[in-house]
C-alpha positions in Angstrom: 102.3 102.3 49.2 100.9 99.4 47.2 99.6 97.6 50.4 97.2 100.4 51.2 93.9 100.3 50.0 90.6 102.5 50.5 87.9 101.0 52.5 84.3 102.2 52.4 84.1 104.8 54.8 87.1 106.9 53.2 90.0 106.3 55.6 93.4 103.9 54.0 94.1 100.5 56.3 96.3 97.5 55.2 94.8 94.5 53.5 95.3 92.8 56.5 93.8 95.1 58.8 90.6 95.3 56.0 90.4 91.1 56.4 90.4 91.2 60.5 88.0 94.2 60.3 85.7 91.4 57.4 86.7 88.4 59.9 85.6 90.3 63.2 82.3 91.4 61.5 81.5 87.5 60.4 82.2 86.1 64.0 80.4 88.8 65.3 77.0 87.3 63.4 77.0 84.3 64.5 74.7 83.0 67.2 76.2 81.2 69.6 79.2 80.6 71.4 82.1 78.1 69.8 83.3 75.7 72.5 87.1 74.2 71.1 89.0 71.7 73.3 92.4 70.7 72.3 94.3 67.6 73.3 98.1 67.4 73.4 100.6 64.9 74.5 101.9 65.8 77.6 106.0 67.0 77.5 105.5 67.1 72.9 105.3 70.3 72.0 105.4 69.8 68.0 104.9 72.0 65.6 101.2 70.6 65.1 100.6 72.0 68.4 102.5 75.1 68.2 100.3 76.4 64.9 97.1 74.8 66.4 97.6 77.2 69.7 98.6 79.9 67.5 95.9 80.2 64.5 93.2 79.7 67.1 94.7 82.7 69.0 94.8 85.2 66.6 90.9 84.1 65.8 90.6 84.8 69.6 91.8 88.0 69.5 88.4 88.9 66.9 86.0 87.8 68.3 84.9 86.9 72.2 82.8 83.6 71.1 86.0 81.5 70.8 86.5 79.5 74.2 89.5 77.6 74.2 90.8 74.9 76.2 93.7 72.5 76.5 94.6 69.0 78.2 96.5 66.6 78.2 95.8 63.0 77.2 96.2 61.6 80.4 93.2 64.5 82.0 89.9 63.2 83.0 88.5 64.8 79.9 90.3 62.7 77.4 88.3 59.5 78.9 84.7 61.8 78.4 85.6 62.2 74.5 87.5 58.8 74.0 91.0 61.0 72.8 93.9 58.5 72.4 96.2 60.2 70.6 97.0 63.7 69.6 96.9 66.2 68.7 93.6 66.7 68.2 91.4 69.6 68.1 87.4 69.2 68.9 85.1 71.7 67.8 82.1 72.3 70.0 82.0 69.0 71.0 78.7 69.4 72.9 77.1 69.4 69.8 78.7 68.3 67.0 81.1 65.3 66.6 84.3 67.2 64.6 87.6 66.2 65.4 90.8 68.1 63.7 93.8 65.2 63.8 96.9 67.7 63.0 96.7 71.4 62.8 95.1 74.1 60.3 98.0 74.8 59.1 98.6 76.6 55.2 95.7 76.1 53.1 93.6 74.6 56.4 93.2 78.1 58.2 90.4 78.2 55.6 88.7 74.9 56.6 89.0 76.0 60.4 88.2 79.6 59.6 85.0 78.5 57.7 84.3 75.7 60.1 83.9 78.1 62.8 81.3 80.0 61.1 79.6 77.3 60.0 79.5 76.1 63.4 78.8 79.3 65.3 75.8 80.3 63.1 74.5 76.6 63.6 73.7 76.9 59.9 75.1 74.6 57.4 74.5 76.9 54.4 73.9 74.0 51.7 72.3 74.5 48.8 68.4 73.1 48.8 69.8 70.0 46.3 72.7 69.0 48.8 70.5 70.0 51.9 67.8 67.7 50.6 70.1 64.5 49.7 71.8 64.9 53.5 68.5 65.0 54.9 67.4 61.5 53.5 70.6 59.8 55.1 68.8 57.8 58.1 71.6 56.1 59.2 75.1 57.2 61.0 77.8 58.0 58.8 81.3 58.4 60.2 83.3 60.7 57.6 86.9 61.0 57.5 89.0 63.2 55.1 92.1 63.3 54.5 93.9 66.4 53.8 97.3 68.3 53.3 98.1 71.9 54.3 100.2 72.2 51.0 96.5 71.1 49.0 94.5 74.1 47.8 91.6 71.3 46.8 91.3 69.8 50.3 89.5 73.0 52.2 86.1 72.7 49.6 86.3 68.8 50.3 86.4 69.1 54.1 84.4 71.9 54.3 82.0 69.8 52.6 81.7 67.4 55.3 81.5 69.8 57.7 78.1 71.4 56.4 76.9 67.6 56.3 77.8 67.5 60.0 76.3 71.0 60.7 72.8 69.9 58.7 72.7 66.6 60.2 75.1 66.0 63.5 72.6 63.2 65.1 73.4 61.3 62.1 76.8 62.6 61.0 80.3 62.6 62.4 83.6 64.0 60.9 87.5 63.6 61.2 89.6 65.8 59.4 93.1 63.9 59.5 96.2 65.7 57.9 98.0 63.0 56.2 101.6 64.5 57.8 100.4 64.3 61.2 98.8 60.7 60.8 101.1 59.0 58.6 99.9 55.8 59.8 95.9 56.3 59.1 97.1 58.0 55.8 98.7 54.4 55.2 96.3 52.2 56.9 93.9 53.9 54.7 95.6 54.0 51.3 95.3 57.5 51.2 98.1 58.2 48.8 96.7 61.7 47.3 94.2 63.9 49.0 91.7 64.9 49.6 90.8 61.4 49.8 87.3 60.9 51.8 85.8 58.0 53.3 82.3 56.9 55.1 82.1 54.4 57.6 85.4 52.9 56.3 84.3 53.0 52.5 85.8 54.9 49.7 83.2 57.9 48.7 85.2 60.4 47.2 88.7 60.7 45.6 89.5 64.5 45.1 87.4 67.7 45.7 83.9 67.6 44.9 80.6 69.8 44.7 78.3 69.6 47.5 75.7 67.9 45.8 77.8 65.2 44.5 79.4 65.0 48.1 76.3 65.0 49.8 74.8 62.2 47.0 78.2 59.9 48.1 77.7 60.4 51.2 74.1 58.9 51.3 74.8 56.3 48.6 78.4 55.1 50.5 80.3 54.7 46.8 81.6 57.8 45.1 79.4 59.5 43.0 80.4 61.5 39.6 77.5 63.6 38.8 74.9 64.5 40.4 71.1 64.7 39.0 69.3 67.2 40.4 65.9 66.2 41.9 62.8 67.9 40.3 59.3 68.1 42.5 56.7 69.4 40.2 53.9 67.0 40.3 53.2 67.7 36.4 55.5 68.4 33.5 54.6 69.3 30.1 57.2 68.6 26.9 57.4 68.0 22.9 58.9 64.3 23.7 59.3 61.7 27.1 61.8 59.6 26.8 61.5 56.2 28.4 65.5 54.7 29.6 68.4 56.5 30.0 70.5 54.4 28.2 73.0 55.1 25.0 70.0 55.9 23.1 67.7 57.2 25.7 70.9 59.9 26.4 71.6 60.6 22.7 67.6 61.0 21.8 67.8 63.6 24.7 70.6 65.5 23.1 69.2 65.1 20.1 65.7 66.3 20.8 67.1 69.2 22.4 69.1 70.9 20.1 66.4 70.0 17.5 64.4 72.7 19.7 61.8 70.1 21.4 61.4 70.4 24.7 62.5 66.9 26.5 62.7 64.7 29.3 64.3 61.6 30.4 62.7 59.1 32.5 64.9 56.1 33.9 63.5 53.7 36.8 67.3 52.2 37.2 70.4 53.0 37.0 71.7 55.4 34.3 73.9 54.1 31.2 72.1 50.4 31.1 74.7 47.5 30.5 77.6 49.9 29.6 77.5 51.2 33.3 78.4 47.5 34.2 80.6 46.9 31.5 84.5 47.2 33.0 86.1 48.2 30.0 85.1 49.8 26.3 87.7 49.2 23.9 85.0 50.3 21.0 83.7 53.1 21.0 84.9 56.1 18.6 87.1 58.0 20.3 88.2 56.4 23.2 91.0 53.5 22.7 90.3 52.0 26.5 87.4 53.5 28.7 85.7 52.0 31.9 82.0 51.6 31.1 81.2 53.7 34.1 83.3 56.2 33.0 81.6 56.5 29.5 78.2 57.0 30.9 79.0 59.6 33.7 80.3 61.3 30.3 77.1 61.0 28.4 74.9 61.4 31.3 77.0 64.5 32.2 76.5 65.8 28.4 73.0 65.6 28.4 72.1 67.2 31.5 73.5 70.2 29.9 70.5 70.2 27.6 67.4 67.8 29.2 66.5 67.5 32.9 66.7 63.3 33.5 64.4 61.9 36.5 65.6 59.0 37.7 64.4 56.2 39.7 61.2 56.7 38.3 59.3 53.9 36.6 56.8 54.6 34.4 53.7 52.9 34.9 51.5 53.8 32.2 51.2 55.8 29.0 47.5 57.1 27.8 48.1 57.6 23.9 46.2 60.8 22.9 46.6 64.4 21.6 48.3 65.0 24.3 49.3 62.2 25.5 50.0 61.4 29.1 52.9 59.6 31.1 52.2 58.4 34.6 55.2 57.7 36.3 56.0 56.4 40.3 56.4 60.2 41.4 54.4 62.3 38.7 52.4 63.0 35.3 54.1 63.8 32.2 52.3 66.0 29.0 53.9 65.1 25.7 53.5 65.4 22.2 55.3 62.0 21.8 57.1 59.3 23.1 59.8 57.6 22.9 60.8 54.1 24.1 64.3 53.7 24.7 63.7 50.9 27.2 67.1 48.6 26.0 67.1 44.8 26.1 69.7 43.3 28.8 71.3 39.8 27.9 69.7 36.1 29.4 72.2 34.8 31.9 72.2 31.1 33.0 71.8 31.5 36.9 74.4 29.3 37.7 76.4 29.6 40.7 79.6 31.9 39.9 78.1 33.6 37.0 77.4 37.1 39.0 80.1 37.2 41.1 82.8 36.3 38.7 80.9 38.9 35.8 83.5 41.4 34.5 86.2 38.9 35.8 85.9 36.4 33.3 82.5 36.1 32.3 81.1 38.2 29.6 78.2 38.4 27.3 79.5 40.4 24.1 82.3 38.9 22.0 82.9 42.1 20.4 83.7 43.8 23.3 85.6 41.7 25.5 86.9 39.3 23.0 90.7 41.0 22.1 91.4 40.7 25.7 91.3 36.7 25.5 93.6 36.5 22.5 95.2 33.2 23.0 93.6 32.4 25.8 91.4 29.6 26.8 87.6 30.6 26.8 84.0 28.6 26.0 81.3 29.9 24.2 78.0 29.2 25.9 74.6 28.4 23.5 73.8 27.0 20.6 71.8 29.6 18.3 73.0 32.1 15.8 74.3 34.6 18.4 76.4 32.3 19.8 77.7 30.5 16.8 78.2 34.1 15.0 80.4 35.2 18.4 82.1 31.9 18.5 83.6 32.6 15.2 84.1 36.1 16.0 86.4 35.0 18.6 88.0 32.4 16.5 89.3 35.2 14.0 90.5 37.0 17.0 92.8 34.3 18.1 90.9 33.2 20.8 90.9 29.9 21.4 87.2 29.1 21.9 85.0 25.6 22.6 81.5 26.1 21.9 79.1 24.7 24.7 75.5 23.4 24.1 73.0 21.5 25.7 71.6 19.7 22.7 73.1 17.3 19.9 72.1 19.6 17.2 73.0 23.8 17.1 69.6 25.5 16.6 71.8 28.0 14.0 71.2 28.7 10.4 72.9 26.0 8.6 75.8 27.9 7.1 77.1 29.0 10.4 77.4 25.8 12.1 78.8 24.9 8.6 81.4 27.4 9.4 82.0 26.8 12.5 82.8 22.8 12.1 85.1 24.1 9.1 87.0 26.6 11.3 87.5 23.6 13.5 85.7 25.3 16.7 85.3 22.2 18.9 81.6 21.5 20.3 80.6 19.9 23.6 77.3 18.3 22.9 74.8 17.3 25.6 76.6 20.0 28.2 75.0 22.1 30.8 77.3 24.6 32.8 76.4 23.7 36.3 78.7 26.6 38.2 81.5 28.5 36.7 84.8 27.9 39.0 87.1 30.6 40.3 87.6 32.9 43.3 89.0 36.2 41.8 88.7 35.3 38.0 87.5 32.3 35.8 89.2 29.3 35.9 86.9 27.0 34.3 83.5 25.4 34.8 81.8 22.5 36.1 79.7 20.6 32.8 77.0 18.0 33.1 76.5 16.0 30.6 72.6 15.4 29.8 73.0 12.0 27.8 75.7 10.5 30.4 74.9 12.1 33.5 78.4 12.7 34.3 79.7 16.1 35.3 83.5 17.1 34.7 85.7 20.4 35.0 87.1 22.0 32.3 90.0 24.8 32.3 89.0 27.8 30.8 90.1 31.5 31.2 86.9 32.7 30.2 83.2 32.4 29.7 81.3 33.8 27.2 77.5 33.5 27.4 75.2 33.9 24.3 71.8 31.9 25.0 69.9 35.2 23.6 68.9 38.7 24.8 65.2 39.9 26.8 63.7 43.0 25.0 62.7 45.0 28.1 58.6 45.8 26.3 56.7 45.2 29.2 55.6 48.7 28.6 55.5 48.5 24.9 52.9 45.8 25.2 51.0 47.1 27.8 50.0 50.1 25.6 49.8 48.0 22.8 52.5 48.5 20.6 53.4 45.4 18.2 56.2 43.7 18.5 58.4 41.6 15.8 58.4 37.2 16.1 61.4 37.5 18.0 60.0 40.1 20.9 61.5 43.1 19.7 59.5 46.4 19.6 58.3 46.5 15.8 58.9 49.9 14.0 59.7 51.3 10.6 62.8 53.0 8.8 61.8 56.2 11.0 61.5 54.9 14.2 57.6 54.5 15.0 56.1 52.1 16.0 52.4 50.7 15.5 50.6 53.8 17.6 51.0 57.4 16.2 53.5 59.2 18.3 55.2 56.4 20.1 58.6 55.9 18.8 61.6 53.6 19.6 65.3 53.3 19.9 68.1 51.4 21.0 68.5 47.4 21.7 64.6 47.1 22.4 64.7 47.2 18.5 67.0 44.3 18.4 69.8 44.2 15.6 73.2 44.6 16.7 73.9 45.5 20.4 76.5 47.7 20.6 76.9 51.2 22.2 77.6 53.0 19.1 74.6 51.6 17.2 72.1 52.3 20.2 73.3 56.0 20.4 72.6 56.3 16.4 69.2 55.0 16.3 68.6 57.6 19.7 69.9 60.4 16.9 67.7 59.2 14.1 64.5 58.9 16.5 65.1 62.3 17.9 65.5 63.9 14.6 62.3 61.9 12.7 60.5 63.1 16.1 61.4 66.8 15.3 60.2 66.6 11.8 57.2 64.6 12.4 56.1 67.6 15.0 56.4 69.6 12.1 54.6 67.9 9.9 52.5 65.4 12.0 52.1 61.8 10.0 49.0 60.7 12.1 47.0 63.9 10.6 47.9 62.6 7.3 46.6 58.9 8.1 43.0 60.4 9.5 42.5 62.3 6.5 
């Protein structure tokens, strides 16, 4: 018969007898004893109930470290655990905080089944990255995840949080809710697909997800893409250090790599730079419409196939030499070269409105966010050649754009602000944007007037604000590197800067800032770096 198979000491069983003999073998290592408690409505018997009673008896009959009990809501021990409604199942609620709001029904006997190991060795079996993320969560975290017995996704998810609860249960509480038992959390929730999984009420996962990047939501309360694995050694020796993990910093990475140098990202923020808090990409080669988020969890994602990134480091100073040496918040680098990737992250006027209403409204780059104004209302804030140059680009667009400036004269080369009275762009002189109005979006700002001291609102749909960018060089100039009259990193047609071996990329350059541009200058200064280790240029300019 095709349902007989051999087992290892010779003799034929079922596959079914084979998986109780695997099952009684696994409950039979654990350690201790697994106290469950199930709570039912007195005189509903539904089938919730019915498959709760009956998966947790046939687990009974494997092993004896099952004890099972079963009240009613109205029994003395409903009060003890604060049970309100059923059914719900508690898993050895005298140490750990689990509640089951359903039954393991379908795909959920695997949740339950690997629950109660998990529980009964008193081990949560995560792997050293996820055990070490869990154990820097210092505050309680109530998790709930919702799940289907029909979903083959929603046993690694819950699971998940079950290990968390296992590694850390003074800390860390969990309620598995099946979305057909408690329609109305499932609603109340928004929980319209699952697994869906929150943390005390916020949305950290959407969807199965490793442990790592479970355990990294889970400490950071947002969901969490990727996951960068954490690296301890207190010295690390490469070909190139990369300083920002933007566009270029990424590309440079990928770059480098491939080229056969051994690399290394270091980023003291957050990955991606100003694309991470960009909402949407409209131009970038390949994608028609992409969340900025979304387009750096891609990159990032790429190059951790090829260069380890450590981030949240800063790096506090570089020691030029042969080798040289990078002295970060957390460790020492060795490295051939560097490379300064560092970006440059636009002004912004400080006015009241500005952050909150960022992404709704107000915006700092023409190029990308200009197409979505066509036809609308927006004003153009500043008066240089940045602002003059995007005014225009907006004009061509069809936007209909006022350009705002505090003085009575543009400070912008004299054929722009010829073109820009010639396109018939209107100007409001003498104007300083005092708070920019709306509650969800734009609607318009409050001006002052310098010369007549009067403030007014004007309707807009959007705010566009171009009073310059701020080279992030604080390092650059620390170590001495030049930089050009307008506070950009100086370097030449390859990419290196004043001191031999220290290279740049990216929007601390200046030039145009745009993704696409940043991520080729991070290609060209990983390549020149490849052939310069080759054939070193600062051997040539001893001699």
């Amino acid at each position: 018969m095709e349902d007989i198979i051999e087992n290892t000491e010779g003799s034929s069983v079922s596959p079914e007898e084979e998986f109780k003999r695997g099952l009684k073998k696994a409950f039979d290592r654990m350690d201790r004893e697994i106290k469950l408690i199930l709570f039912t409505e007195r005189g509903k018997d539904d089938v919730f109930v019915q498959a709760t009673r009956e998966i947790i008896g046939i687990f009974r009959t494997l092993t004896d470290k099952i004890t099972f009990r079963e009240y009613s809501l109205d029994h003395k021990m409903a009060k003890k655990y604060k049970i309100k409604t059923a059914p719900v199942l508690l898993i050895h609620p005298e140490v750990y905080n689990i509640r089951w709001m359903g039954a393991p029904m379908g795909e959920e006997v695997r949740t339950l089944l690997e629950a109660l190991l998990l529980v009964g060795s008193g081990n949560s079996w995560l792997g050293d990255q996820a055990r070490n993320v869990i154990r820097k969560i210092d505050s309680p975290r109530n998790v709930k995840v919702f799940v289907s017995v029909t979903c083959p996704y929603c046993p690694q998810q819950a699971v998940n949080a079950v290990k968390a609860v296992v590694e850390k249960p003074d800390l860390i509480s969990l309620e598995i809710i099946d979305v057909q038992s408690r329609q109305d959390l499932a609603v109340e929730y928004g929980a319209q697909g699952v697994p869906q999984t929150f943390a005390n009420d916020l949305l950290i996962g959407q969807g199965a997800q490793s442990e790592e990047v479970f355990a990294d939501s889970l400490r950071k309360l947002e969901p969490q893409t990727i996951f960068i694995p954490e690296i301890t050694a207190d010295l690390v020796e490469v070909d190139i250090v990369i300083v920002g993990g933007g566009p270029a910093g990424l590309t440079s990475g990928i770059y480098a790599v491939r080229s056969g140098l051994k690399a290394a990202i270091v980023e003291r923020g957050a990955l991606g730079g100003q694309v991470a808090t960009t909402p949407v990409v409209e131009n970038y080669p390949g994608f028609t419409q992409v969340g900025g988020k979304t387009l750096v969890d891609i990159m990032v994602s790429h190059a951790l196939q090829y260069v380890p990134i450590f981030q949240g480091e800063e790096v506090v100073t570089i020691n030029p030499g042969e080798p040289m040496e990078v002295l970060t918040s957390r460790r020492k680098f060795r490295t051939k070269t560097v490379l300064l990737a560092t970006g440059a992250s636009h002004r912004s006027l400080g006015v009241p409105g500005e952050k909150r209403l960022s992404g709704r409204g107000v915006s700092y780059c023409s190029t990308c966010d200009g197409p979505l104004f066509k036809g609308k209302s927006v004003m153009m804030i500043g008066g240089g050649d940045s602002a003059v140059t995007e005014a225009l680009h907006l004009y061509h667009m069809g936007v209909k754009v006022t350009l705002v400036h505090r003085q009575e004269k543009l400070r912008a080369q004299e054929f722009l602000t010829r073109n820009l009275l010639e396109s018939g762009i209107p100007v409001l002189w003498n104007s300083e944007v005092r708070d920019i109005l709306g509650e969800t979006r734009v609607e318009g700002l409050s001006l002052y007037n310098n010369k007549t001291r009067k403030t007014s609102k004007i309707p807009a749909d959007g705010v566009f604000i171009s009073i310059g960018y701020a080279p992030a060089v604080e390092l650059a100039l620390k170590i001495g590197v030049k930089l050009t009259p307008d506070g950009y990193i100086q370097r030449d047609e390859r990419h290196r800067t004043s001191i031999a071996g220290i290279y740049s990329a990216g929007d601390v350059e200046g030039g145009y800032k745009q993704i696409v541009t940043a991520a080729g200058q991070g290609a060209e200064a990983a390549l020149a770096i490849f052939e310069d280790l080759i054939n070193p240029y600062w051997l040539k300019q001893k001699n």
